[in-house]
N, C-alpha and C positions, 0 to 999 in steps of 0.2 A: 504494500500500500504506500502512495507518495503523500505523505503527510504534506508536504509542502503545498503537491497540488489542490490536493482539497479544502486546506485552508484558503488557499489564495482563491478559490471559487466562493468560497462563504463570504472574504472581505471585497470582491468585487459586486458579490448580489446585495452585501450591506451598505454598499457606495450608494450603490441603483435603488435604495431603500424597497429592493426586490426579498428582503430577509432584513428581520430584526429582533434578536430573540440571543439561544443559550440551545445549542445541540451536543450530544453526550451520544460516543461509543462503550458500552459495555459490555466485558466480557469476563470469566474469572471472577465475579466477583470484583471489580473494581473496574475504572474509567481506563480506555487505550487512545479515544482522542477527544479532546472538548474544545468547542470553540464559543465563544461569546464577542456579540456584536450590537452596535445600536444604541438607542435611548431608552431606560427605562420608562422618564420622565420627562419628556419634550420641554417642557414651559422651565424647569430648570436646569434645562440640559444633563441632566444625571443621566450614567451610561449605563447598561446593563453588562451587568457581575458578574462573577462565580457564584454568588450567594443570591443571585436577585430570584425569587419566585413568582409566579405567573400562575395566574389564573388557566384551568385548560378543558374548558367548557366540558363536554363529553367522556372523556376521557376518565371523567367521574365515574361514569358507570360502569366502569372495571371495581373499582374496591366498593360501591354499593352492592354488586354481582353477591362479592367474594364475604360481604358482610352477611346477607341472607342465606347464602350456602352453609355458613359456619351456624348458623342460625339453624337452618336443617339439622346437621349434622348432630346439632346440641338436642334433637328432637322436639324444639318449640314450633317450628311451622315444616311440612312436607312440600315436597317440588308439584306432588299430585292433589295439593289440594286445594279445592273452589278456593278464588279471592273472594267471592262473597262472606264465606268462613273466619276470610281473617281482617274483613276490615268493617268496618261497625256501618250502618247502611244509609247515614247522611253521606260518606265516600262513596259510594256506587255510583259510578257514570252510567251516563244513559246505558252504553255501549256493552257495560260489564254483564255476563248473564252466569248461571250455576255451572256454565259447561267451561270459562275461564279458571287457569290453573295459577300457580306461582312458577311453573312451569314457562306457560304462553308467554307471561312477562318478561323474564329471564331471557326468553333467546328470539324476543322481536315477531313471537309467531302469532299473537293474539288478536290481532285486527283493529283492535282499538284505535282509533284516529288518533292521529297525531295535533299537534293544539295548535300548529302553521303548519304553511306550505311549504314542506323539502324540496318540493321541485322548481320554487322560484328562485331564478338564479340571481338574485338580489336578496337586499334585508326586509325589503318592506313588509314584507308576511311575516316575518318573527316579529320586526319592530312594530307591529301594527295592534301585537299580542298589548303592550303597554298602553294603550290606546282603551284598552277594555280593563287591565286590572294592572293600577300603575306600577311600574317595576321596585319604587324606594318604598312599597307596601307588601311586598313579596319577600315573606322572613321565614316562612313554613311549607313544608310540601302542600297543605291544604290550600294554600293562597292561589297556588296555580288551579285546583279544579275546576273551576269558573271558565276559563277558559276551552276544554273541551267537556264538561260536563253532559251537555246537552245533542252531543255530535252523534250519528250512529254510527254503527260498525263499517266499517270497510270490506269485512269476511269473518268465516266463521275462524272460531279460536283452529288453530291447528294448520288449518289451509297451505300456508306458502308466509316466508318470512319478509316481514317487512316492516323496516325503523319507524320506529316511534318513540319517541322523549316523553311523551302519556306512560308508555309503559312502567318507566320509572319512577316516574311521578307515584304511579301507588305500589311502588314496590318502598320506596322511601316509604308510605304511608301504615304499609305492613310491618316494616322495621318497628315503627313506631305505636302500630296495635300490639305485637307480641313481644314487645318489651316494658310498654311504659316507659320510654324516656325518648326523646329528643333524634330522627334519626343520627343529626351528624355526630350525636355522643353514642352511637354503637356503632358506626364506622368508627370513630376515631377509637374505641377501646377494643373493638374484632378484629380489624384493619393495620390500623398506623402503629400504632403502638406494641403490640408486639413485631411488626414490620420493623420497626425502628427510623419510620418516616417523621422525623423530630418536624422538621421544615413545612408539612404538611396541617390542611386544616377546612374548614370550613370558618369561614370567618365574614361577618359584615362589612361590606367595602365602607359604610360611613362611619366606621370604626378605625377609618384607616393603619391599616394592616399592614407591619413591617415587610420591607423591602418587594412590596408589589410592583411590580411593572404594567404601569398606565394601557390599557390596549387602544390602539387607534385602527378608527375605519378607514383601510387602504380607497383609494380614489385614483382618476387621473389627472387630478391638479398635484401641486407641489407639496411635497412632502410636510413644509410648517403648514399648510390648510388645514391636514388631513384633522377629523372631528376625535377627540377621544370618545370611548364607549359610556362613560359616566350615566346617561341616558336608555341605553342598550343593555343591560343587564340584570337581572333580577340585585336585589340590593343585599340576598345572602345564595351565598351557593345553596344549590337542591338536589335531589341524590341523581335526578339525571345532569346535571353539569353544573361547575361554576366554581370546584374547590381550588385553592392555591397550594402549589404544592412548587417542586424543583427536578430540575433532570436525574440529581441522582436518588433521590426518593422513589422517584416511578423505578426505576434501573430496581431497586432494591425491593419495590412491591414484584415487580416482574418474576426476580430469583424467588423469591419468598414463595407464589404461586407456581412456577413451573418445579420448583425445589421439593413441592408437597409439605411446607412450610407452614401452609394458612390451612390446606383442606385433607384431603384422605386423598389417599393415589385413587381411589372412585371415580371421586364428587372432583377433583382435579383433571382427570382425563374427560368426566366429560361437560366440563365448564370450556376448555379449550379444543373441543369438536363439534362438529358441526352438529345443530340440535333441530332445524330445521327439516322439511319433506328432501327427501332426494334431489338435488341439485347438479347443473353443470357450471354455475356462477364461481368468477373467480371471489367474489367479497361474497361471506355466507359468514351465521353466526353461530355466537356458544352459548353457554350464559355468560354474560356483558364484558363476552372479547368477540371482537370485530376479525376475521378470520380470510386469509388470501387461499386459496386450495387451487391450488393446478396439479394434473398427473395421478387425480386420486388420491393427494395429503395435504396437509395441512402446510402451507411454506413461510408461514408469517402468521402470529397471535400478536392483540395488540388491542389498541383502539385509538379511533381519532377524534379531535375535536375542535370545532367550529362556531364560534359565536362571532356577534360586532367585537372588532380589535382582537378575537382571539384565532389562531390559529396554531392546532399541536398533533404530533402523532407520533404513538410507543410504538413499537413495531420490534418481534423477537422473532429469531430465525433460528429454528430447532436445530436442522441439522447445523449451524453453525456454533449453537450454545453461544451469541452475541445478539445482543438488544441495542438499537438506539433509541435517541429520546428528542426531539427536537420539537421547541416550545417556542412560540414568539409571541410578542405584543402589539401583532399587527394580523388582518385577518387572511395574510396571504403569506405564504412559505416554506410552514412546513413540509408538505409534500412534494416538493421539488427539493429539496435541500434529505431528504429521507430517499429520493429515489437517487440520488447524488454519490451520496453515502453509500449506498451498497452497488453502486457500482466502481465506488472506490476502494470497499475490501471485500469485492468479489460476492455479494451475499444474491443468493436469487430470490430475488421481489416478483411476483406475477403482474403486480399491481401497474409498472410502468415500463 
């Protein structure tokens, strides 16, 4: 691998303010190349760190997954059983019926409408979510069900897989019936904490949260126009996206889950397999890892995420026992700088 070249690729896309972020190779247990580039903080120029954390939308619903699984495992909720079962029935969306599982949720197969449009290739459809239930009032997974509450189904539970950020929405919400307490405080105590994800957290941004990195919506005007997200984001992460965390914390959820670390060699084989009807699709899921298959296997376990100003994706490569991690504060990057990367140490990505 030419460390040289690939650096000098990451500082010429952070010229082109084509990349602004904190990318990590992992392998071994420890980091083989990092590179950080950019402004944390535009308005006072502060750069982004070794230490700077970032918000990574989606990317959440990796250790929400891995929280509920462990949750199975402890035998307080089943993968096969009604969400009606487990969430009290002022939470029931239209959409939910006795035939949805904890299951359907987990691995994107439930049909459940999503609360925007995935398919618009702008923000207006998420942003337009704040427009109905304002985003510095969104402190609880409940705040969001207003939003698709009233939506119906898309298909029956089981059918054919297909993303939806609803999903998690009341998977956080079951977190939170079969514990009693707060989802992000059983993420952070099934999750981070014996992970050893110090850096991590769910945190309120008008809390102002150490060493966040500001995200801003890319455009094609000049880079000081560009808008920060301040307006675009729910005002506390939700267990489908929004926590802040670092490159090398995911690196170390990552080992911790493929390690059989967090779950049972089971309930780990099949979180990171396809859970989904039979598929030819290169992007297929687990439970809440996002999955690349060509050739009949699995070539890439991970997840990505995308919000206004964020843009991030984990991305592990079995046969190579090496993870990268590439986060930025801006909503355009990661994926071009992740399919970079592994063609600079060789790793076979389906994806690009």
């Amino acid at each position: 691998m030419d460390d040289h070249a690939l650096r000098s690729w990451f500082e010429q896309r952070t010229a082109e303010h084509a990349f602004g972020g904190s990318a990590l190779v992992w392998r071994d247990g420890g980091p083989v190349f990092r590179y950080w580039g950019g402004l944390a903080q535009r308005g006072h120029r502060v750069p982004v760190s070794d230490d700077t954390r970032f918000a990574v939308a989606s990317v959440t619903k990796l250790p929400t997954a891995i929280a509920a699984l462990r949750l199975v495992e402890q035998g307080r909720v089943r993968l096969d059983q009604p969400a009606v079962e487990l969430l009290p029935a002022d939470q029931w969306p239209r959409s939910l019926t006795p035939l949805h599982t904890l299951h359907h949720l987990l691995s994107q197969t439930s049909g459940i409408p999503n609360y925007h449009d995935d398919e618009d290739p702008t923000w207006a459809s998420f942003l337009s979510c704040w427009d109905r239930v304002p985003s510095y009032h969104v402190r609880r997974p409940a705040d969001m069900l207003p939003l698709f509450a009233e939506l119906p189904a898309v298909f029956l539970p089981g059918e054919r897989y297909q993303y939806s950020d609803a999903n998690f929405i009341l998977v956080g919400l079951i977190l939170e019936a079969a514990t009693g307490r707060a989802f992000s405080d059983v993420i952070a105590d099934e999750v981070f904490a014996p992970t050893g994800m110090a850096d991590t957290a769910f945190e309120a941004l008008d809390a102002d949260p150490p060493r966040l990195a500001t995200g801003y919506l890319a455009n094609d005007g000049p880079y000081e126009a560009w808008r920060s997200n301040i307006f675009g984001v729910t005002a506390m992460g939700m267990p489908d996206g929004g926590m802040i965390t670092t490159p090398v914390d995911l690196a170390r959820l990552v080992d911790a889950l493929v390690g059989e670390r967090l779950l049972s060699s089971a309930l780990t084989a099949a979180a990171i397999s396809p859970q989904g009807p039979p598929s030819a699709a290169i992007e297929q899921y687990g439970y809440g890892c996002m999955l690349a298959v060509a050739d009949g296997a699995v070539q890439v376990v991970g997840h990505g995420g995308s919000d206004p100003g964020v843009s991030a994706l984990v991305s592990h490569y079995p046969a190579a026992a090496t993870t990268t991690v590439v986060l930025c504060n801006q909503d355009r990057g990661a994926g071009a700088a992740t399919l970079e990367i592994a063609r600079a140490f060789g790793l076979r990505d389906p994806r690009g």
